[in-house]
Structures are given as structure tokens and as C-alpha cells.
ZATOR-169537 format. One record per residue (C-alpha): residue number from 1; x, y, z. Coordinates in steps of 0.02 Angstrom, whole numbers, padded with zeros to 5 digits, always signed. Example, Ala and Ser with C-alpha at 12.3 -4.5 7.8 and 13.67 -1.06 7.14 Angstrom:
BEGIN
+-----+--------+--------+--------+
| num |      x |      y |      z |
+-----+--------+--------+--------+
|   1 | +00615 | -00225 | +00390 |
|   2 | +00684 | -00053 | +00357 |
+-----+--------+--------+--------+
END
This chain:
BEGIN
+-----+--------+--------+--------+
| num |      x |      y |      z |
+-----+--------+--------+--------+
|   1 | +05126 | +05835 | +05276 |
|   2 | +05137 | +05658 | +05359 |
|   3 | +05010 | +05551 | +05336 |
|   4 | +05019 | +05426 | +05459 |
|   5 | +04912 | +05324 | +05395 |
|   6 | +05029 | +05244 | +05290 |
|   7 | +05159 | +05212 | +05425 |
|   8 | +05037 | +05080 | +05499 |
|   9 | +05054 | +04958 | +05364 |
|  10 | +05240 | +04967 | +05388 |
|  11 | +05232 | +04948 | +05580 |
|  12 | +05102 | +04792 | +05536 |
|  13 | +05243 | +04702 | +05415 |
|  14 | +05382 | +04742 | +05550 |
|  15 | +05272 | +04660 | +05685 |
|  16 | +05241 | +04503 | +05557 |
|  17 | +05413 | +04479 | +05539 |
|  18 | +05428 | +04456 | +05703 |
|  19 | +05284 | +04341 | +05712 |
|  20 | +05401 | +04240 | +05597 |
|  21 | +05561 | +04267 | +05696 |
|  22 | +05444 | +04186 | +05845 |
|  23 | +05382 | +04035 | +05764 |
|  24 | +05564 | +04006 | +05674 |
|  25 | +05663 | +03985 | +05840 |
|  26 | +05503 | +03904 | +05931 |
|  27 | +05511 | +03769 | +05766 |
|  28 | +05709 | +03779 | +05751 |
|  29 | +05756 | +03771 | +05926 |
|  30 | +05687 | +03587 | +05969 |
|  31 | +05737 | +03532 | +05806 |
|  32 | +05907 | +03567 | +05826 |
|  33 | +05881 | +03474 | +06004 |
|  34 | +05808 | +03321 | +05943 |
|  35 | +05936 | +03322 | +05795 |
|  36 | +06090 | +03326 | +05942 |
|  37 | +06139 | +03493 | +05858 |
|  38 | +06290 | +03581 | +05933 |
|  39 | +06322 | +03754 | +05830 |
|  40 | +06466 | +03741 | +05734 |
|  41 | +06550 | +03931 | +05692 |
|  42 | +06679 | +03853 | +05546 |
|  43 | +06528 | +03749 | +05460 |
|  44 | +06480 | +03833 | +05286 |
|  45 | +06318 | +03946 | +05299 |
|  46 | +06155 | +03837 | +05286 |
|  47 | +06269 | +03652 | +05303 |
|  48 | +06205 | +03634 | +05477 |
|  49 | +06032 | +03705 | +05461 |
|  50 | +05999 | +03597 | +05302 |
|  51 | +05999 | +03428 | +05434 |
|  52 | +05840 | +03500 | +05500 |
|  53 | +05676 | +03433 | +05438 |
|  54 | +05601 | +03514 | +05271 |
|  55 | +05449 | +03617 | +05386 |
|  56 | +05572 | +03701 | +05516 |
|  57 | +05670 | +03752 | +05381 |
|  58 | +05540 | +03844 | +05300 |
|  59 | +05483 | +03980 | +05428 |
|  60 | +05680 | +04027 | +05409 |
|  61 | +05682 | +04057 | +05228 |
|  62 | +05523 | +04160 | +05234 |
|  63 | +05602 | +04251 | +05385 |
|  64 | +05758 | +04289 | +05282 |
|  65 | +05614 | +04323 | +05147 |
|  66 | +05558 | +04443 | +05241 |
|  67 | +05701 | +04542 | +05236 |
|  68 | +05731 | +04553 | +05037 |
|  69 | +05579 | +04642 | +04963 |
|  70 | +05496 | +04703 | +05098 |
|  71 | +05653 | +04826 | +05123 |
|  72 | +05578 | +04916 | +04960 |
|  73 | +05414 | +04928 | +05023 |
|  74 | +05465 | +05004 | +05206 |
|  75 | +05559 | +05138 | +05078 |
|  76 | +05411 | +05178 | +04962 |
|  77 | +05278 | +05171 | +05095 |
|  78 | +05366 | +05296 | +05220 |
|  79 | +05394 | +05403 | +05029 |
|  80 | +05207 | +05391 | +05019 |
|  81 | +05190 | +05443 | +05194 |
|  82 | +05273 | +05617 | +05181 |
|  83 | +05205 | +05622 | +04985 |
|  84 | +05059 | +05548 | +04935 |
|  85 | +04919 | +05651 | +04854 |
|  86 | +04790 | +05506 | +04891 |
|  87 | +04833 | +05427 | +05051 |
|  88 | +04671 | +05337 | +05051 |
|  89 | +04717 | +05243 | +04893 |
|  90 | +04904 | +05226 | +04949 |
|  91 | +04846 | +05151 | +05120 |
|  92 | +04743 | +05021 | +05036 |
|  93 | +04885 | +04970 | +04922 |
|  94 | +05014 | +04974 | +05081 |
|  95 | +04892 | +04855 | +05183 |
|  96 | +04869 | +04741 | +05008 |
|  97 | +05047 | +04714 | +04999 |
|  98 | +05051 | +04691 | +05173 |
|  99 | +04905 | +04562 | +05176 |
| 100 | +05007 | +04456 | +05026 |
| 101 | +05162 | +04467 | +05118 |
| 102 | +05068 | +04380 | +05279 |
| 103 | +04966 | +04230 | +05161 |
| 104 | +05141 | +04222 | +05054 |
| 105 | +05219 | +04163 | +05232 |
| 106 | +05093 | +04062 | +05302 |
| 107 | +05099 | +03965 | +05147 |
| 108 | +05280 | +03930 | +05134 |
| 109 | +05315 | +03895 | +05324 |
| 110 | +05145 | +03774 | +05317 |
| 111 | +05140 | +03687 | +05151 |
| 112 | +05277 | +03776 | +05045 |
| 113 | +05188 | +03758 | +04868 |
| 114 | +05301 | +03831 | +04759 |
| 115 | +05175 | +03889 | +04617 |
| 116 | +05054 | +03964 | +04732 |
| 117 | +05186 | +04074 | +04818 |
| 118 | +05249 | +04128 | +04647 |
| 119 | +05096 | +04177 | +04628 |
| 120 | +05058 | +04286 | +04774 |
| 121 | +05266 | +04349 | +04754 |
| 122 | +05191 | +04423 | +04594 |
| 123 | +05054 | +04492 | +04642 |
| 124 | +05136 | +04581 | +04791 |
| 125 | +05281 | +04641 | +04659 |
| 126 | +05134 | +04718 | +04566 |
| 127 | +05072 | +04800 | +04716 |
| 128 | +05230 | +04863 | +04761 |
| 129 | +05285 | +04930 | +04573 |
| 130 | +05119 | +05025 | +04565 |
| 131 | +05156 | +05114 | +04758 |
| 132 | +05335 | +05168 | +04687 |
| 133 | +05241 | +05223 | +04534 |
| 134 | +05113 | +05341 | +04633 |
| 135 | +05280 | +05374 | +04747 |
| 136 | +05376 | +05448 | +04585 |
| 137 | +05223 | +05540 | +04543 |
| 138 | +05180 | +05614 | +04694 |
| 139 | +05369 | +05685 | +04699 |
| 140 | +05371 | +05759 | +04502 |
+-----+--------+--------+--------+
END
């Protein structure tokens, strides 16, 4: 049976991502204006965007962040979804990894410390391992 209840985490990552893709072209855009920027199609990926200032650049790399990992988690939580024997547990794990996903990208597109996004990168792995855990052992 679906539990929909664990599709809304995954429709609340989607919609952050696009939070992201918002406030990378609102931060890239008059960058690459003030910079004189004309698109180049033969430069080598990144040469161009690595003119613009340190903080525009961020919000891009957690965009493209956005989709690495989080492709797992749209996987496992829709598993969950049609599997779980404890959605309760398996919402509150979806919206955890969720809620570290959001703080992990307001950090790195605002003040980019390294350590502290490690950390919450971990922590969000750990989330994620233990949903594809219950996932496996909802399906055996």
C-alpha cells in the first residue's frame, strides 16, 4: 500500500533544489554581468565560472550537490513509500535527511565551512544508510 506520507519529504527536497536553482542564477546572473561575461561554448567546464567571486560560486556547487546523493534518497524514500512497515518512523527519518540536506546548503552557499558541512554530509549519509537499511528489510 502507498504511504504517501513519505512522498512529501521527497516533493520538499525537489522544491529545495529549486530554491537553490533560484538563488544560483539570481547570484550568478549579475555576477557574470559585472564580470563582462560573454558565455563561451569551447571554454573547458568550470574555466569561465571559476572568474566569478568565491560566494556565487557556492550556491552552484551545492545545486550540482544537490543532484549527487539526494538521487539515492528520492530512490529509497519512494521504496519506503510502497514498503515500509513503520511509515511513522520512515517519515521522520525522510524529513531528517531532508532537514540536513536544507542547513548542509545554507551553509555552503552562505559561509562554506568545510568541517561543519562534513559534518552534516555525515550525518545525512547516516540517515540515509539507515532508510535503505529499513528499505531492504521491509522488502525480505
Amino acid at each position: 500500500m502507498l504511504n504517501v506520507g513519505l512522498l512529501t519529504p521527497v516533493i520538499g527536497l525537489v522544491a529545495w533544489t529549486f530554491v537553490m536553482w533560484a538563488w544560483m542564477y539570481a547570484t550568478r546572473l549579475p555576477a557574470m554581468r559585472k564580470a563582462r561575461m560573454k558565455p563561451d561554448p569551447n571554454a573547458a567546464r568550470g574555466e569561465q565560472m571559476s572568474q566569478l567571486p568565491p560566494e556565487v560560486r557556492w550556491k552552484a556547487d551545492n545545486y550540482n550537490h544537490l543532484m549527487e546523493q539526494p538521487t539515492l534518497f528520492y530512490a529509497v524514500a519512494i521504496v519506503l513509500a510502497l514498503v515500509s512497515k513503520s511509515p511513522g518512523t520512515d517519515a521522520a527519518l525522510a524529513w531528517s535527511y531532508v532537514g540536513l540536506r536544507v542547513v548542509h546548503s545554507l551553509l555552503q552557499a552562505t559561509v562554506n565551512k568545510i568541517e561543519a558541512r562534513f559534518a552534516l554530509f555525515m550525518l545525512g549519509s547516516l540517515v540515509l544508510l539507515a532508510m535503505t537499511v529499513r528499505a531492504a528489510l521491509a522488502l525480505s
